[in-house]
C-alpha positions as CSV (number, residue, x, y, z in Angstrom):
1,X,-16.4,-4.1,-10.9
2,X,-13.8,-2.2,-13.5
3,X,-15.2,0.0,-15.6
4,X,-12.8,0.9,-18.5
5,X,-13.4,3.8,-20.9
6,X,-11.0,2.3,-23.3
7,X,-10.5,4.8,-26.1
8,X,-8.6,6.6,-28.7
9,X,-7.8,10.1,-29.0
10,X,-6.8,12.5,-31.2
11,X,-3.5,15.0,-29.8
12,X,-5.9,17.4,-29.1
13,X,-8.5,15.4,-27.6
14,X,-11.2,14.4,-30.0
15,X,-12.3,11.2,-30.0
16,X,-14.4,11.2,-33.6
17,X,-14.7,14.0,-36.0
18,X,-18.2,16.3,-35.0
19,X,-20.2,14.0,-37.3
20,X,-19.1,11.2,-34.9
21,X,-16.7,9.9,-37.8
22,X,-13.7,7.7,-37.0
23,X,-12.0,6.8,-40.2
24,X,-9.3,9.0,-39.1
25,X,-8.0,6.1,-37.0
26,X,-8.1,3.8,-40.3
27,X,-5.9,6.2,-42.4
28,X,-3.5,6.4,-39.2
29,X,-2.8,2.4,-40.7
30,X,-1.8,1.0,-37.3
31,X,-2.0,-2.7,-36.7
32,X,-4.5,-4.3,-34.1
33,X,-1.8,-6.3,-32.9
34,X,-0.2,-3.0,-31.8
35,X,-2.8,-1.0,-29.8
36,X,-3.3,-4.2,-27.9
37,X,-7.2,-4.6,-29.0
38,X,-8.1,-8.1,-28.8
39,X,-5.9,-8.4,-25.7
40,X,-8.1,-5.8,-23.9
41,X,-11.5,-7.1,-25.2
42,X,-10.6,-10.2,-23.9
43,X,-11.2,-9.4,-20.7
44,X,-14.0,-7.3,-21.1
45,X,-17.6,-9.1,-20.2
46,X,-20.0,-6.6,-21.2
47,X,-20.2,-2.7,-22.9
48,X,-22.1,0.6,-22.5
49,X,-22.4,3.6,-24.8
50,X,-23.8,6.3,-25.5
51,X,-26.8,6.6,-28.5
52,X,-24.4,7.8,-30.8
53,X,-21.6,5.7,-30.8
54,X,-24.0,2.6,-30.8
55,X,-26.1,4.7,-34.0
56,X,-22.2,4.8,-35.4
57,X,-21.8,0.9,-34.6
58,X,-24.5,0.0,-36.6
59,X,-24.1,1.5,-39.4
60,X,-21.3,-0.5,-39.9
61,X,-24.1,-3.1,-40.6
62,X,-22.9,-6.3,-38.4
63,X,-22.1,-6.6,-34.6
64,X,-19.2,-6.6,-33.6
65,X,-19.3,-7.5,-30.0
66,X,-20.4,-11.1,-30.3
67,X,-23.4,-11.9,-27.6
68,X,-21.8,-9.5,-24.6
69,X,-24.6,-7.6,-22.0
70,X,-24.7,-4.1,-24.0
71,X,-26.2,-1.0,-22.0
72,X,-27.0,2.1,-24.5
73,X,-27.2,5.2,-22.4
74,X,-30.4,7.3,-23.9
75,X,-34.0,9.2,-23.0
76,X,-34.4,7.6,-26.6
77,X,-35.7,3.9,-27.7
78,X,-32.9,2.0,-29.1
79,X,-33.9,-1.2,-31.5
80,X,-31.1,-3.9,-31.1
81,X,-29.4,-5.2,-34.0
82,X,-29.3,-8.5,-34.9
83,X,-26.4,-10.1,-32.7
84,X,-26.3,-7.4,-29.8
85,X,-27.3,-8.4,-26.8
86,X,-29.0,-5.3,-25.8
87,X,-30.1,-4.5,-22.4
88,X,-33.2,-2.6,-21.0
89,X,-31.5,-0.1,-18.3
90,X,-30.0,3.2,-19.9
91,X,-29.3,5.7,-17.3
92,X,-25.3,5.0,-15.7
93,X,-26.5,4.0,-12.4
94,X,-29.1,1.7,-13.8
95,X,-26.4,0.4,-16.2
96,X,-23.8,-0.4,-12.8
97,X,-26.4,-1.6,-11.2
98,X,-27.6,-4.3,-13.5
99,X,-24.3,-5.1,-14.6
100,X,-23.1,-6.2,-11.1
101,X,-26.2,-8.3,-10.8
102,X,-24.8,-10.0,-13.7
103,X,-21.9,-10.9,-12.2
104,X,-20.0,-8.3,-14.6
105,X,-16.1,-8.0,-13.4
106,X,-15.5,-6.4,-16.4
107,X,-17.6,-3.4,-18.4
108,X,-15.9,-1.3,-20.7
109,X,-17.7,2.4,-21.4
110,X,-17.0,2.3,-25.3
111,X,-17.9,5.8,-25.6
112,X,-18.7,9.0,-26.0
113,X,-17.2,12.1,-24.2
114,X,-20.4,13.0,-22.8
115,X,-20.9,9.3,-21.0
116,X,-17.5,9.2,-20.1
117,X,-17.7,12.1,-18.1
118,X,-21.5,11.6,-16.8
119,X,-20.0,7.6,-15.4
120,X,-17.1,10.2,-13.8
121,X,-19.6,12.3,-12.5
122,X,-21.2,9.3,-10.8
123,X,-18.3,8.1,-9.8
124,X,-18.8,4.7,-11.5
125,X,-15.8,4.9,-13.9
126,X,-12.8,3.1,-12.2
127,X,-10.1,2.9,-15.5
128,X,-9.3,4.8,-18.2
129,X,-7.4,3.4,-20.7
130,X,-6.0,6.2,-23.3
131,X,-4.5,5.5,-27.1
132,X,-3.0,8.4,-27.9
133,X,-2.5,8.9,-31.2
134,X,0.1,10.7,-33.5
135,X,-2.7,13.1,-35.1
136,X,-4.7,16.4,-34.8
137,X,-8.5,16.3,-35.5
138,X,-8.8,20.5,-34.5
139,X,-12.4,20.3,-33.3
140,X,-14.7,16.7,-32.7
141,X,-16.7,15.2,-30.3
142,X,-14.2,15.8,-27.0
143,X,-12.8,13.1,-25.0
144,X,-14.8,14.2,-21.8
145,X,-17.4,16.7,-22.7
146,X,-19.4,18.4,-19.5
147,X,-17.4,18.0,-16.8
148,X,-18.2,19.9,-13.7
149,X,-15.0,19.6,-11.7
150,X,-11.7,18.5,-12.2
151,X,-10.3,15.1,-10.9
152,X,-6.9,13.7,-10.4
153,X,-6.4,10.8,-11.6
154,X,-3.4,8.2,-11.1
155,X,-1.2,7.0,-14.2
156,X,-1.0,3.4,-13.8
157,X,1.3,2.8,-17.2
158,X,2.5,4.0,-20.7
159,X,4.0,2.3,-23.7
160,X,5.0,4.5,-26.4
161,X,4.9,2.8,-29.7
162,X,7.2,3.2,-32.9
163,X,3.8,4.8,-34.7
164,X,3.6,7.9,-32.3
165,X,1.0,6.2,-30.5
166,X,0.7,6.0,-26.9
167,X,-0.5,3.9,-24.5
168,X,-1.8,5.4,-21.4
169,X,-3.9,3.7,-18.5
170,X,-5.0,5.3,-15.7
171,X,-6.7,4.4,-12.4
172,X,-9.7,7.0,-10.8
173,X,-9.6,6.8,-6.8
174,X,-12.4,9.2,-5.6
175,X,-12.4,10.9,-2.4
């Protein structure tokens, strides 16, 4: 199964501002059609987060996912909202685990830092899949956030857009 942390990023590697803000990405005005959005959640068959960004999600007040498996990653209760297909396991092994059983070929890790880098940890992250993009946030909620090691990682592609933003995907191949 791929598991894609598909995300944006500041320059300096924030991925929301520290109140877990992301209008930052609005006021960048880039089209959809350009970060390739709907082409990548196209192929995606299911999500997990972390509390936060799923807290963040619905306070936009509708689903936006449609009726895909959702995993939220927390020690805390999480109530669905209406639409969201929410699923009981909430710890990343749990999550994999239940997701394969599924039939999942596709989960994408929709955020944050900390999840990102506890799926890395675990080795369950396969992809990353990296907008860069043309700003500096100078402090936020970190793209990977309690690492204990480093890991190389293999850069699959890039596409460098007229907007300053840039494309990057990766593939992780543990030893």
């Amino acid at each position: 199964m791929k598991v894609n942390y598909y995300v944006a990023s500041s320059l300096d590697g924030y991925i929301a501002k520290k109140d877990g803000d992301v209008s930052w990405l609005e006021d960048l005005e880039l089209s959809m059609e350009d970060t390739g959005y709907n082409d990548f959640f196209s192929t995606v068959d299911a999500l997990v987060m972390g509390r936060k960004t799923y807290e963040m999600i619905v306070s936009f007040g509708q689903w936006p996912y449609g009726d895909k498996p959702v995993w939220v990653c927390s020690g805390q209760n999480i109530t669905a909202i209406d639409g969201c297909n929410l699923q009981s396991e909430s710890a990343p092994e749990e999550v994999y685990k239940a997701a394969t059983e599924i039939g999942t070929q596709h989960l994408w890790l929709v955020g944050g830092g900390s999840l990102a880098s506890s799926f890395l940890e675990c080795q369950l992250l396969s992809n990353i899949s990296l907008s860069l993009m043309p700003i500096i946030l100078g402090s936020g909620i970190k793209l990977f956030d309690g690492l204990t090691s480093s890991l190389k990682i293999n850069k699959e592609s890039e596409k460098i857009h007229e907007s300053g933003m840039v494309q990057l995907d990766y593939v992780i191949k543990y030893s």
